[in-house]
N, CA, C and O atoms as CSV, one atom per row, in Angstrom:
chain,resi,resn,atom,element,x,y,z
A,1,UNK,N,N,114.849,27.805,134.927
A,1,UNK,CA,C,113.506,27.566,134.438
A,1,UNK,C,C,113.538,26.490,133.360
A,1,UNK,O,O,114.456,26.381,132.547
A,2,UNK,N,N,112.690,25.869,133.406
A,2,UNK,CA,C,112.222,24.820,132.487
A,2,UNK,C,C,111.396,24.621,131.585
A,2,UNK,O,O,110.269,24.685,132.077
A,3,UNK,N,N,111.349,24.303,129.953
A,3,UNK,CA,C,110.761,24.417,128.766
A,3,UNK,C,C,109.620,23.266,129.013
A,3,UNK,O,O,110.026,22.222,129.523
A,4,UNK,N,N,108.280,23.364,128.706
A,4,UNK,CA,C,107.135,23.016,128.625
A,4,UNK,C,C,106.534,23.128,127.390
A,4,UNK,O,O,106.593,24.105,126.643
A,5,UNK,N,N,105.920,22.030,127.193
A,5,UNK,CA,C,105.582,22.004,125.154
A,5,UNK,C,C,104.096,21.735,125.407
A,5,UNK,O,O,103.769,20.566,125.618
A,6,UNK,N,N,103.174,22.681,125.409
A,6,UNK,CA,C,101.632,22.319,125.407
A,6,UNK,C,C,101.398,21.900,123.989
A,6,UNK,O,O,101.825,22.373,122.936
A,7,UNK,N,N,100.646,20.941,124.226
A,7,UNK,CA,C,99.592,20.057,123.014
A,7,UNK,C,C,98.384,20.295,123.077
A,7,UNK,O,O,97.626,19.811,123.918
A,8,UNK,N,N,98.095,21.019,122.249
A,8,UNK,CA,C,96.707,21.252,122.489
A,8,UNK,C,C,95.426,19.841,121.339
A,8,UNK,O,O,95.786,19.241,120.326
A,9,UNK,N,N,94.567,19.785,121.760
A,9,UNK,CA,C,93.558,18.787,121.457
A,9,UNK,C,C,92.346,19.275,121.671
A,9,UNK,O,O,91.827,19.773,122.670
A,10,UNK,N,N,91.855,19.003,120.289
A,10,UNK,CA,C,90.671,19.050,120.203
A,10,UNK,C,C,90.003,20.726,120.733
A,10,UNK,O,O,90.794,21.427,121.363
A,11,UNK,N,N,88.842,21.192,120.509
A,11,UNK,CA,C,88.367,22.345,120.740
A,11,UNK,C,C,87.471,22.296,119.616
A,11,UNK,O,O,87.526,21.450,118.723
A,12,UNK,N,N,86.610,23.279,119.700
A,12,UNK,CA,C,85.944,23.583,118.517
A,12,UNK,C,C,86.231,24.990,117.622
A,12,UNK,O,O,86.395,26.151,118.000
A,13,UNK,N,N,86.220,24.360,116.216
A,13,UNK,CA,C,86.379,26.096,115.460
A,13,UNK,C,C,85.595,26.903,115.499
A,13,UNK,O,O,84.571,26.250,115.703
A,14,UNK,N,N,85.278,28.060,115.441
A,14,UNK,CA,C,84.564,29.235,115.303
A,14,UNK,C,C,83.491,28.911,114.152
A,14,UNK,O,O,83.722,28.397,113.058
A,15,UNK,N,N,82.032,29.418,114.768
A,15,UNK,CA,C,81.578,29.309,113.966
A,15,UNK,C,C,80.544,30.750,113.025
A,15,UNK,O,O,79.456,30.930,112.479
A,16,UNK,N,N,81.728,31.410,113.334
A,16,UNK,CA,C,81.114,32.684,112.284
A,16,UNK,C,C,82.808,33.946,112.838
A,16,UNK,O,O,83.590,33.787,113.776
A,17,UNK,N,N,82.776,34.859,111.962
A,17,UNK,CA,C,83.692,35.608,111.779
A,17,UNK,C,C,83.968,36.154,113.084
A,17,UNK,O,O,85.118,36.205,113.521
A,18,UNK,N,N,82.862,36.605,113.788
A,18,UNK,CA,C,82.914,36.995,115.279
A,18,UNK,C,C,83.405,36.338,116.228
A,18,UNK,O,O,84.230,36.697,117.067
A,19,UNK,N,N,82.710,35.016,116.047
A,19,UNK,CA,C,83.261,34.224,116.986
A,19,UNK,C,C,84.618,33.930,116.860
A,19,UNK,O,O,85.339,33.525,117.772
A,20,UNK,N,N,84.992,34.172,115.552
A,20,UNK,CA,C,86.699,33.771,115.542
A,20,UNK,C,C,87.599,35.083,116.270
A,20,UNK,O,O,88.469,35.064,117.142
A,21,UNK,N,N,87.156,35.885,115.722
A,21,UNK,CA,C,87.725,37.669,116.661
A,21,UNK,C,C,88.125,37.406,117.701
A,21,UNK,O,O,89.274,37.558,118.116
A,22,UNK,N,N,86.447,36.616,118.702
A,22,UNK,CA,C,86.231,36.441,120.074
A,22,UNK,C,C,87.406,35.492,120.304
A,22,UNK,O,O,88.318,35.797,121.073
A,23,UNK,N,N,87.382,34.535,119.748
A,23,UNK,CA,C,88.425,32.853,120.376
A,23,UNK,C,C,89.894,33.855,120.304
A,23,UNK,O,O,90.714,33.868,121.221
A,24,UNK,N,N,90.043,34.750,118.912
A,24,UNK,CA,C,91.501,35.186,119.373
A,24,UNK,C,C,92.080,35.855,120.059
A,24,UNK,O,O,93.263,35.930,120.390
A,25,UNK,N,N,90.832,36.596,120.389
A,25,UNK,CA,C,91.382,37.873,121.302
A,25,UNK,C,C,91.424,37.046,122.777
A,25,UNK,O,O,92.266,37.458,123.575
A,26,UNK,N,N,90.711,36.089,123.131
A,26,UNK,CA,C,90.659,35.675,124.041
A,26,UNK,C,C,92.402,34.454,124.393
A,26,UNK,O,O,92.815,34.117,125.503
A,27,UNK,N,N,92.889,34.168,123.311
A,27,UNK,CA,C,93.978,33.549,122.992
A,27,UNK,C,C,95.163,34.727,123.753
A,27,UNK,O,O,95.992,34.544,124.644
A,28,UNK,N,N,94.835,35.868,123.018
A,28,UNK,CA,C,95.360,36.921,123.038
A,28,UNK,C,C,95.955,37.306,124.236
A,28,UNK,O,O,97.146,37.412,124.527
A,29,UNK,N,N,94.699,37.545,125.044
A,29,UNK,CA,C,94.528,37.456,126.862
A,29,UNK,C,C,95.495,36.806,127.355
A,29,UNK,O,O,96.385,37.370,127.991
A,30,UNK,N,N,95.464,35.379,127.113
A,30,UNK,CA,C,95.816,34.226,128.136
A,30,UNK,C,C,97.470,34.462,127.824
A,30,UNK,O,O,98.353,34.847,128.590
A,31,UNK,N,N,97.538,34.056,126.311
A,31,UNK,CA,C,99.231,34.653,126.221
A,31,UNK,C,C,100.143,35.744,127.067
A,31,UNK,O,O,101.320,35.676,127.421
A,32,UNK,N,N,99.269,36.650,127.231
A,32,UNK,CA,C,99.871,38.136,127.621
A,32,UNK,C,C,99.572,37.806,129.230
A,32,UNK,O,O,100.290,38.373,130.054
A,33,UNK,N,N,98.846,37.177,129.553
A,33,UNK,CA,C,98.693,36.725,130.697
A,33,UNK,C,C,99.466,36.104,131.230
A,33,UNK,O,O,99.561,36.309,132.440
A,34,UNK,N,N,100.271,35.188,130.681
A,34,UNK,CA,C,101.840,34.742,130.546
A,34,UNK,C,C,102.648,35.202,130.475
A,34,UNK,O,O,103.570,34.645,131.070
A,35,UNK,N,N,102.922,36.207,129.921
A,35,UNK,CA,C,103.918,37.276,130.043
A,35,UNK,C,C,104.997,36.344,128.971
A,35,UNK,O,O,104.798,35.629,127.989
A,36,UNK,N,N,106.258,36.790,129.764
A,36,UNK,CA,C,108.292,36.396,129.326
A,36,UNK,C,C,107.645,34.683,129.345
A,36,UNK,O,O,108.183,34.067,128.425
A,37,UNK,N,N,106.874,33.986,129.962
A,37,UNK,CA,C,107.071,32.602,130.169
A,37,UNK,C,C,106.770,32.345,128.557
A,37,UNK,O,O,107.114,31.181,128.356
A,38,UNK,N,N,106.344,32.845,127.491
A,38,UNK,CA,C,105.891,32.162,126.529
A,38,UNK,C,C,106.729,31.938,125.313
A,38,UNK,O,O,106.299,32.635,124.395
A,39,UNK,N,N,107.616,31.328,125.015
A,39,UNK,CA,C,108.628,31.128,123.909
A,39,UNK,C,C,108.636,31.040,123.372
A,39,UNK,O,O,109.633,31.486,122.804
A,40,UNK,N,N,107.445,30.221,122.377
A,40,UNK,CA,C,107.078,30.363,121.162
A,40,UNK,C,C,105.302,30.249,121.196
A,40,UNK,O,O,104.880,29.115,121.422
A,41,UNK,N,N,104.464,31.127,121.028
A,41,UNK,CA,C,103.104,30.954,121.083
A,41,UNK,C,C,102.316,29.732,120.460
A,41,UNK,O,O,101.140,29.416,120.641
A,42,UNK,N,N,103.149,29.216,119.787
A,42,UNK,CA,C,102.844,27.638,118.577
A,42,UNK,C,C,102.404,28.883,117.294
A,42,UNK,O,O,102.735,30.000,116.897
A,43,UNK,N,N,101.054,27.340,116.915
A,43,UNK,CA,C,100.250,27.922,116.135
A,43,UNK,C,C,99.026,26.414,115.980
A,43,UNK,O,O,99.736,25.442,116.236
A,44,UNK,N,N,98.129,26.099,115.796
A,44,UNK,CA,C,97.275,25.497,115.250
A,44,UNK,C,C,97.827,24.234,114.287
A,44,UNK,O,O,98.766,24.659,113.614
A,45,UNK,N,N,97.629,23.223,114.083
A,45,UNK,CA,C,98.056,22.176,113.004
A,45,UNK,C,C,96.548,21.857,112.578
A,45,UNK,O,O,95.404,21.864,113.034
A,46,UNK,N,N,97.284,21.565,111.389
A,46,UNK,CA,C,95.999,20.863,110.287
A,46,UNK,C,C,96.075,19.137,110.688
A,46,UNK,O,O,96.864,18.461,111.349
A,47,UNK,N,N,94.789,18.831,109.896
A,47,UNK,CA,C,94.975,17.219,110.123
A,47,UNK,C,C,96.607,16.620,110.279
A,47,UNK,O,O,97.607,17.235,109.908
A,48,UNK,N,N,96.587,15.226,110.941
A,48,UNK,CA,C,97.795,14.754,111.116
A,48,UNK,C,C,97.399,13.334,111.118
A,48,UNK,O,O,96.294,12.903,111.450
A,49,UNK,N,N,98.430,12.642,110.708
A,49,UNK,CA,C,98.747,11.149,110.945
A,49,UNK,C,C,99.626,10.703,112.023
A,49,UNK,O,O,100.368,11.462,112.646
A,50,UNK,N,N,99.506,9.289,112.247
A,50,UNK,CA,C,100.599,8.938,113.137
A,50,UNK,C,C,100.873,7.727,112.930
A,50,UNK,O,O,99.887,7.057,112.622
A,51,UNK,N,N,101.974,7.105,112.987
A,51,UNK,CA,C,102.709,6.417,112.316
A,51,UNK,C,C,102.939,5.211,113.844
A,51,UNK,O,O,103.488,5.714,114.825
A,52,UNK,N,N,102.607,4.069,113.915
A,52,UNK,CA,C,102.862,3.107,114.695
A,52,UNK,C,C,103.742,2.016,114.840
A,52,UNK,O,O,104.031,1.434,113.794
A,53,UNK,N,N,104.232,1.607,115.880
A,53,UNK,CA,C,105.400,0.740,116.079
A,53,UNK,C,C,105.632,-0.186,114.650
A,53,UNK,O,O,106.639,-0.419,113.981
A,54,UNK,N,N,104.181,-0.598,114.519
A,54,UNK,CA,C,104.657,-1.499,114.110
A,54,UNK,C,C,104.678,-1.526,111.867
A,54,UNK,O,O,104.792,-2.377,110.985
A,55,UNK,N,N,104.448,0.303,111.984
A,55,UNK,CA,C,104.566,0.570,110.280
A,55,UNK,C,C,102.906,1.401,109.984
A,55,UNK,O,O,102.744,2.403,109.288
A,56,UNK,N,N,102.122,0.849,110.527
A,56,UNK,CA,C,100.908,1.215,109.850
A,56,UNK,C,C,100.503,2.462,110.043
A,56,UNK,O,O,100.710,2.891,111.179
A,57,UNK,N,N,100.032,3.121,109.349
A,57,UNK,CA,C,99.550,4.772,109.935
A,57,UNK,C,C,98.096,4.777,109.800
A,57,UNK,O,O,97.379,4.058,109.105
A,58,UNK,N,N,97.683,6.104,110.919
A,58,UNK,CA,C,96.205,6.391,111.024
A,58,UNK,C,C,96.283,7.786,110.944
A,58,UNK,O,O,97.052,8.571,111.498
A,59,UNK,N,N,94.925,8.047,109.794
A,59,UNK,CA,C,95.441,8.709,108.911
A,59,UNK,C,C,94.794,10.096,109.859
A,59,UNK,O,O,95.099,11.286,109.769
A,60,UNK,N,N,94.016,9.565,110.574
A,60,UNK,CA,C,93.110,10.687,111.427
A,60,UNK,C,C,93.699,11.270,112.574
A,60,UNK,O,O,93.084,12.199,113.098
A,61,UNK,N,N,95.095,10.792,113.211
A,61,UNK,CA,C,95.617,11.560,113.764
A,61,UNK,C,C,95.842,10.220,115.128
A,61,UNK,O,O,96.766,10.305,115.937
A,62,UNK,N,N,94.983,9.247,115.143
A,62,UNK,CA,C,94.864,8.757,116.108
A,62,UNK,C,C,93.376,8.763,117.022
A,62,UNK,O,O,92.312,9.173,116.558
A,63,UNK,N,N,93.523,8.312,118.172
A,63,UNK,CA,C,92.488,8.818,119.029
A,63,UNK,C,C,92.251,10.171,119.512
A,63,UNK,O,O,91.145,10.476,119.956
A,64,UNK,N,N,93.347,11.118,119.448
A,64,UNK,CA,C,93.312,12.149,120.359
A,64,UNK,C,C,93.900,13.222,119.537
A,64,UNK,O,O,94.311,14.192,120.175
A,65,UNK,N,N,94.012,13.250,118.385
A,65,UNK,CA,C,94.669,14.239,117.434
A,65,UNK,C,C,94.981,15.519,117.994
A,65,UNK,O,O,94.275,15.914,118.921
A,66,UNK,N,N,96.116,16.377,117.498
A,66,UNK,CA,C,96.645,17.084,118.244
A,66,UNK,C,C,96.117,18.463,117.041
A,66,UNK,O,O,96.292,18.445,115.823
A,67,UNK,N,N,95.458,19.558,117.852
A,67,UNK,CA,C,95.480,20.595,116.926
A,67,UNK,C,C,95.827,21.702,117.227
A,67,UNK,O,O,95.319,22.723,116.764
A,68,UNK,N,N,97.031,21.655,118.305
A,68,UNK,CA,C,97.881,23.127,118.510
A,68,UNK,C,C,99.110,22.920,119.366
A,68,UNK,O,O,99.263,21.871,119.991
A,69,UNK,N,N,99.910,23.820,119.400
A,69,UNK,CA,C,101.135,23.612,120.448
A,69,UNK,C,C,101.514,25.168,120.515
A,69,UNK,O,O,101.467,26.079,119.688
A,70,UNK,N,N,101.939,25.073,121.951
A,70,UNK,CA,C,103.211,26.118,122.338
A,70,UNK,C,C,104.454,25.190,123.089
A,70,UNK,O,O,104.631,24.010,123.393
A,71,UNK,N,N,105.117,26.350,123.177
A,71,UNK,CA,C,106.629,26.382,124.001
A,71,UNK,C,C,106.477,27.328,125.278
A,71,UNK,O,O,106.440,28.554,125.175
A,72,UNK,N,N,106.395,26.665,126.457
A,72,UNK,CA,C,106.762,27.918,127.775
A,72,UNK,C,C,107.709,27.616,128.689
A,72,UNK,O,O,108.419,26.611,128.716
A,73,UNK,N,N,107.691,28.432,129.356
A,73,UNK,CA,C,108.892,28.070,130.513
A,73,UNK,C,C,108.333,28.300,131.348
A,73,UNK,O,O,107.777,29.396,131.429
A,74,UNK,N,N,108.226,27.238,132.465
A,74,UNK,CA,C,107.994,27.564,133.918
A,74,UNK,C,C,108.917,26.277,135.358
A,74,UNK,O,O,109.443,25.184,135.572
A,75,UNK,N,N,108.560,27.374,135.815
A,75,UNK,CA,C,109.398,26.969,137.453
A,75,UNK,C,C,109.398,25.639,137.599
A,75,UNK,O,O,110.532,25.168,137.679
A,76,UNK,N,N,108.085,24.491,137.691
A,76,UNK,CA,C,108.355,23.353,137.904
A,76,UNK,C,C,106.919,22.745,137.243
A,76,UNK,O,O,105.917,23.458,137.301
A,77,UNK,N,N,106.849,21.439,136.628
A,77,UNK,CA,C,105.679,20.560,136.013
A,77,UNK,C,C,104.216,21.595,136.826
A,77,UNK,O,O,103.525,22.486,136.333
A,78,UNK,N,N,104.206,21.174,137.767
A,78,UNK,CA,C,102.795,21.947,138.635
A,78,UNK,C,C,102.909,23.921,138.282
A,78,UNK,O,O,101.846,24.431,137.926
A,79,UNK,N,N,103.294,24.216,138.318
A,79,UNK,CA,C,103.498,25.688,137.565
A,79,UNK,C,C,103.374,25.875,135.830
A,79,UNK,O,O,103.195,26.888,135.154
A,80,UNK,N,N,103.512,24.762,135.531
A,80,UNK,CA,C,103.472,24.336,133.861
A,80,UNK,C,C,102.151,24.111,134.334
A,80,UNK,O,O,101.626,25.223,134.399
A,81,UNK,N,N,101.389,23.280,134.678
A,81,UNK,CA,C,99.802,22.865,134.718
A,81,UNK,C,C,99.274,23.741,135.257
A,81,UNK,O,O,98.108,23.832,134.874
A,82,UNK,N,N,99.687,24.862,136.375
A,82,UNK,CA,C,98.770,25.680,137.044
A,82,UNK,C,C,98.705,26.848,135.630
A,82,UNK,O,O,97.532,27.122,135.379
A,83,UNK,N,N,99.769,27.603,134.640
A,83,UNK,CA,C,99.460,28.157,133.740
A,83,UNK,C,C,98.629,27.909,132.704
A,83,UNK,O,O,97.912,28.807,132.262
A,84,UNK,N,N,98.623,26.379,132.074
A,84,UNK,CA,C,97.576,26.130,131.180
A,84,UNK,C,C,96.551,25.888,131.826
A,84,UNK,O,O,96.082,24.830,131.406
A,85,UNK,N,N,95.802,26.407,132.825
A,85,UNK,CA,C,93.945,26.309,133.103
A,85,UNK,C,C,93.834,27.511,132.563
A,85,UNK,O,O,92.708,27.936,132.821
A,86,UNK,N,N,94.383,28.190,132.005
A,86,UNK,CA,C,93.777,29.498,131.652
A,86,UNK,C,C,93.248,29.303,130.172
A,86,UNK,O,O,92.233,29.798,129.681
A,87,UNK,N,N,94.140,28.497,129.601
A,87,UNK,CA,C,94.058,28.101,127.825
A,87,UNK,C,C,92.794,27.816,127.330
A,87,UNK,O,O,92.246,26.796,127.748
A,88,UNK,N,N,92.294,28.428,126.622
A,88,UNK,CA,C,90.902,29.128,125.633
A,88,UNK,C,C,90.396,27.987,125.074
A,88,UNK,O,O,89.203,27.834,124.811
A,89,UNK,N,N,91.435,27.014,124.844
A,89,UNK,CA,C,90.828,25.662,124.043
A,89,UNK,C,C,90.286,24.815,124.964
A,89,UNK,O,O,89.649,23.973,124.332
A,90,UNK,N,N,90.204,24.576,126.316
A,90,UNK,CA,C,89.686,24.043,127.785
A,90,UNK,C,C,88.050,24.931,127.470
A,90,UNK,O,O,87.036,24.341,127.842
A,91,UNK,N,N,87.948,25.892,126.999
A,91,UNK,CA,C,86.521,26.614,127.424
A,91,UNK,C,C,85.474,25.747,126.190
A,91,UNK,O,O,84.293,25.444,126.360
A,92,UNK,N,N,86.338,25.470,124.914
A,92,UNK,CA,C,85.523,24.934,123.751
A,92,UNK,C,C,85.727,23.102,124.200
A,92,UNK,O,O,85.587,22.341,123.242
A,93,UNK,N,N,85.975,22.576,125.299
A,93,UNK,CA,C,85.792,20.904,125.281
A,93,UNK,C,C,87.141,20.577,125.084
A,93,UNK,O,O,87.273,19.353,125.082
A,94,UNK,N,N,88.282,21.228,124.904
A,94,UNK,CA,C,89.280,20.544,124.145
A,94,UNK,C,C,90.063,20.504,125.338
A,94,UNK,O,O,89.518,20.921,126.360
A,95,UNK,N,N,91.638,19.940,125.431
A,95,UNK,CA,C,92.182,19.537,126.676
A,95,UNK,C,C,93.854,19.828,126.298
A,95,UNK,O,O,94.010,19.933,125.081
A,96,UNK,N,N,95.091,19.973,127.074
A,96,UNK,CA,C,95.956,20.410,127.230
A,96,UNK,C,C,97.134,19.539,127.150
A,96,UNK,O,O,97.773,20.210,127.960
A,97,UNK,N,N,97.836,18.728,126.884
A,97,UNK,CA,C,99.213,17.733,127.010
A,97,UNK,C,C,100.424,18.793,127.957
A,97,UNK,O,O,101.166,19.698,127.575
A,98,UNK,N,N,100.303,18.475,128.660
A,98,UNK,CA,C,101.835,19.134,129.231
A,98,UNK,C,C,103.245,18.354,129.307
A,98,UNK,O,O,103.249,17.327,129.987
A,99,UNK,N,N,104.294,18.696,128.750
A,99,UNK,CA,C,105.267,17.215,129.102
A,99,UNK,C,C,106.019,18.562,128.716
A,99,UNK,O,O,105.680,19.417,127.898
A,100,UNK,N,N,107.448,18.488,129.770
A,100,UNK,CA,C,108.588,19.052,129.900
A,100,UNK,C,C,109.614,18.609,128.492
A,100,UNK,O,O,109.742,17.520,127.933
A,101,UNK,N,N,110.142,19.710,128.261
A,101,UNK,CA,C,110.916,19.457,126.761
A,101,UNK,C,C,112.336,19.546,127.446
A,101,UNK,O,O,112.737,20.285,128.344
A,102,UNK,N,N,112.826,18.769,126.884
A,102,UNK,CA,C,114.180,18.366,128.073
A,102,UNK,C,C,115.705,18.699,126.805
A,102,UNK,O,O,115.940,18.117,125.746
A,103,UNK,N,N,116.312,19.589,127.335
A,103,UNK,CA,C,117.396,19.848,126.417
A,103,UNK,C,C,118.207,18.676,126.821
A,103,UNK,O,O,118.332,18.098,127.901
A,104,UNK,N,N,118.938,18.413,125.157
A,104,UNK,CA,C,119.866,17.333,124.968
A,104,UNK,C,C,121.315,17.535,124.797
A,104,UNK,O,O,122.058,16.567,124.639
């Protein structure tokens, strides 16, 4: 099996105490819904910069700022993408990075 590093982007935050309950428990779901494949659940990142070829940084993250990650394992790239349609941050607008983490 093979390590998969989701990036998560963009979504929207909760906008009242409930709704945050709701987004986690629903997080909650999809994880357990995953079962053994999930290796490290991530967690959320705060603002970020990114730093460019050529020295200069943007301080906003870029175009596409990244505001979450996990670690999973699955069978092959298309088994990595068929597990993240389930991911909670797809329901709020936000979108998924999949790229295989390749031991060195």
């Amino acid at each position: 099996m093979a390590k998969y590093l989701y990036v998560y982007h963009g979504g929207k935050p909760p906008a009242s105490k409930e709704e945050g309950e709701k987004l986690m428990d629903s997080w909650g779901k999809w994880f357990g819904s995953l079962g053994s494949a999930v290796i490290d659940g991530g967690n959320p990142v705060g603002a970020s910069s990114t730093v460019k070829s050529n020295g200069n940084v943007d301080s906003n993250g870029g175009a596409n700022p990244a505001s979450g990650y996990s670690l999973i394992e699955a069978s092959s790239l298309d088994n990595a993408l068929e597990k993240a349609q389930g991911c909670p941050v797809l329901a709020s607008g936000g979108s998924v990075e999949v790229a295989e983490a390749m031991d060195m």
